[in-house]
N, C-alpha and C positions, 0 to 999 in steps of 0.2 A: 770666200767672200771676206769682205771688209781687208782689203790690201789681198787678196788672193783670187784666182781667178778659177775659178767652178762651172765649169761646161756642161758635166756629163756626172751621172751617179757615180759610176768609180772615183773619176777624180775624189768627189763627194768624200768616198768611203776612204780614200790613202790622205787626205787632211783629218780626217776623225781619226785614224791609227796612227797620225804623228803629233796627235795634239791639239793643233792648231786654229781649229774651228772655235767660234765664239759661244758661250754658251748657250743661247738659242738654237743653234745652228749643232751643236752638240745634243742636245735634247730630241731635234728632231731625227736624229742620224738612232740614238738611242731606242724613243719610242717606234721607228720603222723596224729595229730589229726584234723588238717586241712583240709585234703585228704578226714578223715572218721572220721567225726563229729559222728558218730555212737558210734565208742571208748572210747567216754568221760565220757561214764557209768562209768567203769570201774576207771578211774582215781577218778571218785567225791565218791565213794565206799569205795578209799583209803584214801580220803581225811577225809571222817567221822570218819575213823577210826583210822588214826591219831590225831585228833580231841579228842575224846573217853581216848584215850593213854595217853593223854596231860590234858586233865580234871581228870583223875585218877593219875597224879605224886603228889606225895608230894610236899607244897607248901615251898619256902624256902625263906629266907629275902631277901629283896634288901640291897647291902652294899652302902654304900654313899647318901642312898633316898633323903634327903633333895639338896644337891648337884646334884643329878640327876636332880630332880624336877625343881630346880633353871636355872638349861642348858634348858629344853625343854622349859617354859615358856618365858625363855629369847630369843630363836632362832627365826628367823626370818619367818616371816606366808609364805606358802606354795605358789609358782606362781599360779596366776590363767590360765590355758590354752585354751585356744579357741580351738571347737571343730576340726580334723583333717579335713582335704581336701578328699575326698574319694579320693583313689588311684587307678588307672589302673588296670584292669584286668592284671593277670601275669600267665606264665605258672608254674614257681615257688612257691611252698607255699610262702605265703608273709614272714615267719619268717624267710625261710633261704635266700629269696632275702633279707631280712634286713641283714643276714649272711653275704652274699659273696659279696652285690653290685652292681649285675646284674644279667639279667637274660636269659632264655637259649639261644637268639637271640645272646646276644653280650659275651659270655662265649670263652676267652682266650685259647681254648681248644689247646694242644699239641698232636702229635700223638707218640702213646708208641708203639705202636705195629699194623701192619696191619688188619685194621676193627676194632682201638680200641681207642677211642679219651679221656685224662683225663685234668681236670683240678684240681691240687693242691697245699695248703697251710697248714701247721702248727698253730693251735690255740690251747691256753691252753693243751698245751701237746700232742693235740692228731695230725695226719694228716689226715685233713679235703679233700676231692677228690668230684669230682663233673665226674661221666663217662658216654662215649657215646659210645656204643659195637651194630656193627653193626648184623641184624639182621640173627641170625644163626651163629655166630660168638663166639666158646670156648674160656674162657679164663682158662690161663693154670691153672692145677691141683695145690693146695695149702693147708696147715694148719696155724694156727695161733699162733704165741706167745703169743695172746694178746686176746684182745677181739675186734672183728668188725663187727661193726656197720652198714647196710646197709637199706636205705629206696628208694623204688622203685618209680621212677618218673614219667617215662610212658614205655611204653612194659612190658617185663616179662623175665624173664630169670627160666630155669629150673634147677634145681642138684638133688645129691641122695634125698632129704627129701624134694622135690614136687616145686609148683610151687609158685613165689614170681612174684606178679602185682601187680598195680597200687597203692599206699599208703601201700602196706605190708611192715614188717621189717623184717631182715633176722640177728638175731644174733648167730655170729660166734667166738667160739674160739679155746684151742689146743685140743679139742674134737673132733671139726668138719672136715674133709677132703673133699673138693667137688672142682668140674671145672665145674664153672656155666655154660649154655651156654642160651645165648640170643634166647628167641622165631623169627620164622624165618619172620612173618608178619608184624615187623617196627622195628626201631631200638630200645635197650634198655636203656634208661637213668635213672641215679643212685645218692646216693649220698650216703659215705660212711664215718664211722669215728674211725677213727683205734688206737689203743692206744701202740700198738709194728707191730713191721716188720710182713709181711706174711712170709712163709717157703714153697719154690716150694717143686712138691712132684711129685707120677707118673712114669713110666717109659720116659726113656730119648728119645725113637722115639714119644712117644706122646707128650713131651714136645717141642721136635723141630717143629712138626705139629702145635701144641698148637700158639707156637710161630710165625711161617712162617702165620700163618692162613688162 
């Protein structure tokens, strides 16, 4: 996302092992491995094989070596840091409570829409939202200009291509068409990271429904 084109989780996860992902979009690749420490196969997989890629480029001069050499030797020795404080249990992965600064107890939530609570900010381009979609609760039918980003926090939310809980990601772009709707046994909290506008979609009696909820 944001000049990069994100279809699919994997892709997802080989932009996060080469960098490139913006930091919101970094966060949330972070807090799903969090969730499901299981996943991390898959990342250490890409990481060797980056690795692999990087040991087979051609090797090429450093310009200025001695002058390089000269800066790094001269810089000043690294702080030494005492080990952290363990941190409080949080319902939040810890990275994106390092994200946003709180967590889901004291979340500034605003109400958009009936059964539909968000909290949102702007980072690196993207808008970062934090939602809380009451349970059984549609949100209206939509595509995307862009690409979004979604990792599921606690409940579930269903649309056409099946069901997204606890730690899954849900990437969406102008491919995808769906009106999620939140499983109806708690509510569904989300966190999502968008890099263009959504685009309402739908006939217009189910959008007013949609909307009124």
């Amino acid at each position: 996302m944001v000049h990069q084109h994100i279809d699919t989780v994997d892709a997802l996860m080989a932009h996060y092992v080469a960098g490139s992902l913006p930091e919101p979009a970094r966060v949330l690749v972070q807090s799903h491995l969090e969730m499901k420490p299981d996943h991390r196969g898959l990342v250490k997989d890409l990481e060797l094989l980056a690795g692999e890629a990087l040991e087979q480029t051609t090797a090429a001069p450093i310009s200025n070596r001695d002058a390089r050499l000269s800066a790094i030797f001269s810089s000043a020795p690294p702080v030494e840091r005492l080990p952290a404080a363990e941190k409080p249990q949080s319902f939040f992965p810890q990275s994106l409570r390092d994200l946003v600064g709180f967590d889901v107890d004291t979340v500034p939530w605003k109400t958009k829409l009936p059964g539909f609570k968000e909290y949102s900010i702007d980072i690196d381009g993207c808008e970062v939202s934090l939602m809380w979609i009451k349970p059984g609760r549609a949100l209206p039918a939509h595509t995307h200009k862009g690409t979004e980003l979604t990792l599921i926090l606690d409940g579930a939310f269903n649309d056409a291509r099946g069901r997204f809980g606890p730690g899954d990601i849900s990437v969406a772009d102008q491919t995808v068409d769906h009106r999620p709707v939140a499983e109806k046994d708690r509510p569904c909290i989300a966190f999502s990271v968008l890099d263009a506008p959504i685009k309402l979609t739908g006939s217009f009696r189910q959008l007013i429904g949609d909307l009124i909820g």
